[in-house]
C-alpha positions in Angstrom: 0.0 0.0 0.0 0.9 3.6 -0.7 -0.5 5.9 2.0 -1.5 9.4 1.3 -3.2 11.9 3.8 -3.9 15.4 4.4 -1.9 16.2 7.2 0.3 13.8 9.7 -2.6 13.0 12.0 -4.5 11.6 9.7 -1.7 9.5 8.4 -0.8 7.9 11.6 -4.1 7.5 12.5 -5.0 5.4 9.1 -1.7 3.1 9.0 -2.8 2.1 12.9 -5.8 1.0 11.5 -4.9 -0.9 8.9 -2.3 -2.5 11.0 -5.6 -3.4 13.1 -6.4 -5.8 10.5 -6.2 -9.4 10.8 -2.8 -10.8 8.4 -1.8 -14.2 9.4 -2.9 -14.8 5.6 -2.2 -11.7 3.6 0.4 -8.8 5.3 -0.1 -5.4 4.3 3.2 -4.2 3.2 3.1 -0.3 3.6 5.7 0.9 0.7 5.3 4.6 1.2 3.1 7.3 3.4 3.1 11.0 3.1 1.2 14.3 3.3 -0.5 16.0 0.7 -1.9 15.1 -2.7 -1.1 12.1 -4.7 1.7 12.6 -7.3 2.9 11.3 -10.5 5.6 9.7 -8.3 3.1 7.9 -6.2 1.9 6.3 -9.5 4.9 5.2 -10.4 5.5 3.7 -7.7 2.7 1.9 -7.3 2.6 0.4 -10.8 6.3 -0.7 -10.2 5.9 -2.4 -7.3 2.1 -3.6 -8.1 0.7 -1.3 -4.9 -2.8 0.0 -4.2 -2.4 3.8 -4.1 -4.9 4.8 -0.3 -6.3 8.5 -0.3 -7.5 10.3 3.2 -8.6 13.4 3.0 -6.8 13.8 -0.2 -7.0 14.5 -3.9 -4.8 13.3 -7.2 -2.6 15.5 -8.9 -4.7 16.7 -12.0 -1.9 15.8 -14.5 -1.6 12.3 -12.6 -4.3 11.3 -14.1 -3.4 10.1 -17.2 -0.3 8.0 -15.5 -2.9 6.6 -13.4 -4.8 5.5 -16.7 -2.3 4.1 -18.6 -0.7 2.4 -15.8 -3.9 0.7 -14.6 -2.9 1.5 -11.1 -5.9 1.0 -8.2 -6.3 4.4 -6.0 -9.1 4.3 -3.1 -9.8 7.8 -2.1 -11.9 8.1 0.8 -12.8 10.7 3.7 -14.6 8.1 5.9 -11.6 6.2 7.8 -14.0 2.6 7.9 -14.5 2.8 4.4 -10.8 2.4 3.6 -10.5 -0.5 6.5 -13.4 -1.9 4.0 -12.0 -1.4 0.7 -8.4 -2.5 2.3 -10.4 -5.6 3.7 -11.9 -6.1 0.2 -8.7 -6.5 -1.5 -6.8 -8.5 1.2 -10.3 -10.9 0.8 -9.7 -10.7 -3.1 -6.3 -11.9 -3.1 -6.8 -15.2 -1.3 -7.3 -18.2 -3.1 -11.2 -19.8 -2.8 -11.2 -23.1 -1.1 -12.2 -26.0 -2.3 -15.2 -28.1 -0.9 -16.5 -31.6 -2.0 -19.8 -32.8 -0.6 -20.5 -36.8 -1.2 -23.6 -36.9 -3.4 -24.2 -40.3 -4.5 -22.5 -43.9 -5.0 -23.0 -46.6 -7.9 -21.6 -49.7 -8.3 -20.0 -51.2 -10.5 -22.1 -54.6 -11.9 -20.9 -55.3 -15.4 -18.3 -53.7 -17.5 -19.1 -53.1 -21.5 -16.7 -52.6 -24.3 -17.6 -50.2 -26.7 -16.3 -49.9 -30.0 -16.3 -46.3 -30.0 -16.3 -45.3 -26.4 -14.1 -47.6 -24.8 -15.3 -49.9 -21.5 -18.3 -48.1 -20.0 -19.0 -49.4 -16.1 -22.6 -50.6 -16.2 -23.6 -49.7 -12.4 -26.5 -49.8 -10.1 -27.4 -47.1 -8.0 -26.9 -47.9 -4.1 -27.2 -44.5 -2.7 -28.0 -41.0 -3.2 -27.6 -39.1 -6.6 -25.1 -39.1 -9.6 -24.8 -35.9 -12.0 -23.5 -35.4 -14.9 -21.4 -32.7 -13.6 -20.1 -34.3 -10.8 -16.6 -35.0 -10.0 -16.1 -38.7 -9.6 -13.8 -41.2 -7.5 -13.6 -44.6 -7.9 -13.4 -46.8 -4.7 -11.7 -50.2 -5.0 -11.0 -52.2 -1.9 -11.9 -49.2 0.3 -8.7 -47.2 -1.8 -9.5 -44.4 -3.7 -7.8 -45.8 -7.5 -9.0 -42.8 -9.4 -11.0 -39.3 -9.4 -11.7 -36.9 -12.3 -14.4 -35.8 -14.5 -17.6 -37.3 -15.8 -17.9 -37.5 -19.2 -20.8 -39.3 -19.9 -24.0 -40.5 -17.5 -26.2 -43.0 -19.3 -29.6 -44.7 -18.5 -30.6 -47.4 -21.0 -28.4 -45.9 -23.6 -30.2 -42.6 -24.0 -27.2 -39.5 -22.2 -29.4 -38.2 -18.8 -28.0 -35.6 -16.0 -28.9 -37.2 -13.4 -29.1 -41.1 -12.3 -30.8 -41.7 -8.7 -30.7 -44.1 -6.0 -31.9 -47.7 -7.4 -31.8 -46.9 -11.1 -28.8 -49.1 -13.4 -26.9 -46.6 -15.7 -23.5 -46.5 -17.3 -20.9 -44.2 -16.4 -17.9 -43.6 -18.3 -15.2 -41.5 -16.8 -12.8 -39.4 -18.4 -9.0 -41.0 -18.8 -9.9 -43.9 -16.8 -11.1 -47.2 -18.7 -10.4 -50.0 -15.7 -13.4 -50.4 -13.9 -13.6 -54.4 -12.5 -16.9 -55.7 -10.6 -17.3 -54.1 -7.4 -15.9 -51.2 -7.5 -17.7 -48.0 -5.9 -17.9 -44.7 -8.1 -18.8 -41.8 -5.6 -19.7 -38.4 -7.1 -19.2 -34.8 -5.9 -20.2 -31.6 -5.8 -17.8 -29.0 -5.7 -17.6 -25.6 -4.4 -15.2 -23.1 -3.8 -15.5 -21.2 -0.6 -14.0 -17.5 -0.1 -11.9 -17.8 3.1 -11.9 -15.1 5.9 -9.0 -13.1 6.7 
């Protein structure tokens, strides 16, 4: 962050906010803090060293302007002290990777394995529990070891492509890059989701 303000005060009294914040996953890194407006050299700055330029209190140079334009650097000019914790927060929150989340949805198993000329060995299954998707990611369960996990790429019920297969129903499932399915072996499909983290 580069730190602007219009006098001192309000300088000190914004970085010991922002130091408030929580960052045991993203630090703030304060590269610069001074008085007055913000400057050509701020700009610079900040689109060398990839920084978010903060203004309190404070306006931009009127021939910064085009710098800031061509240099696509961030400025968040605010008179409100809160609002720049939240637009500090927001970025900090922006800059952490989402995490993923798999929820068990549904298992099948494996009864019968087809070849197919075109398509390669399809598992013929039956399902035991829950739901399979289409869009589902998939692991396959052999001897209570997980042998492979990947996409879906095709969900069949009596040879016609369906969505969505459901607890007692027989389909075929064929994975994709994985043609080894023996009798017996579980395929469990999840949902996934990507969860923003906190700070």
């Amino acid at each position: 962050l580069i730190l602007r303000a219009d006098v001192q005060g309000s300088l000190e009294a914004l970085k010991n906010s922002l130091k408030r914040l929580p960052q045991e996953k993203v630090e703030l890194n304060f590269i610069n803090e001074s008085v007055g407006e913000i400057s050509e050299s701020d700009v610079e700055l900040a689109a060398a060293s990839n920084a978010v330029i903060i203004g309190f209190h404070t306006q931009v140079e009127s021939h910064a302007e085009d710098l800031i334009k061509r240099n696509k650097v961030i400025i968040k000019k605010r008179d409100i002290i809160y609002q720049i914790i939240d637009d500090v927060k927001g970025l900090m929150l922006d800059s952490l990777d989402k995490v993923r989340h798999e929820t068990e949805k549904g298992t099948a198993e494996v009864k019968q394995v087809f070849k197919s000329s075109h398509l390669g060995s399809i598992a013929g299954c039956m399902m035991i529990d829950g739901s399979i998707k289409r869009d589902y990611y998939a692991k396959v369960v052999r001897d209570g070891e997980i042998i492979h996990e990947g996409q879906i790429s095709s969900l069949k019920r009596v040879k016609e492509d369906v969505k969505e297969v459901n607890k007692g129903l027989e389909c075929g499932i064929l994975l994709n890059k994985f043609t080894d399915y023996q009798e017996g072996d579980l395929i469990k499909g999840f949902e996934i989701t990507y969860i923003s983290q906190d700070l």
